[in-house]
N, C-alpha and C positions, 0 to 999 in steps of 0.2 A: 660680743659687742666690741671690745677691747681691738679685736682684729680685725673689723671690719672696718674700723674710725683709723686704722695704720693703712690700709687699704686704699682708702678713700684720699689721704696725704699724698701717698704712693702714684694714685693716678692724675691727682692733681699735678705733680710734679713734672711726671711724665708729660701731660698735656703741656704745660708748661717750654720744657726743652726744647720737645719737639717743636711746637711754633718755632721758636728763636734759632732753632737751626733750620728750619724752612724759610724763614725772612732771611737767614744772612745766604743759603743755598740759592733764592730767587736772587735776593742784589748781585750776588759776585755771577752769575750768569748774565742779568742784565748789561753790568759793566764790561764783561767781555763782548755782549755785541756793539756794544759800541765802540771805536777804534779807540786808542791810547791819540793820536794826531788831531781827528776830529774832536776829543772831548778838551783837550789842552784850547784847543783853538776857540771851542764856545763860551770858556769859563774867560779866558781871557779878552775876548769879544765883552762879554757880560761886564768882566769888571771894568774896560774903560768906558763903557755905557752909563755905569756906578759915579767912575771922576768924571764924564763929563755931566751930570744930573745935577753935582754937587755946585752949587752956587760959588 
C-alpha cells in the first residue's frame, strides 16, 4: 500500500511538470510567430490608446 500511495505523488507530479513545460513550450513558439517589430509596435500602439483613455 505504502508504494502505491509514493506512486501515485510520483505521477501526480509528473502530470504536473509536464503541463507547465507544455504551456511554456506552446507560448515561446507562439511568440516566435509572431515578429519581435510587429509585437513592439502593437504593445506600444496599446499603451498610447491607455494615455489617451486616461482623462
Amino acid at each position: 500500500m505504502e508504494q502505491e500511495k509514493d506512486n501515485f505523488w510520483l505521477y501526480i507530479g509528473g502530470i504536473i511538470i509536464a503541463t507547465v513545460v507544455g504551456v511554456f513550450l506552446l507560448k515561446s513558439r507562439e511568440m516566435e510567430s509572431v515578429p519581435a517589430k510587429a509585437y513592439e509596435e502593437t504593445r506600444a500602439q496599446v499603451e498610447k490608446q491607455i494615455q489617451n483613455a486616461k482623462p
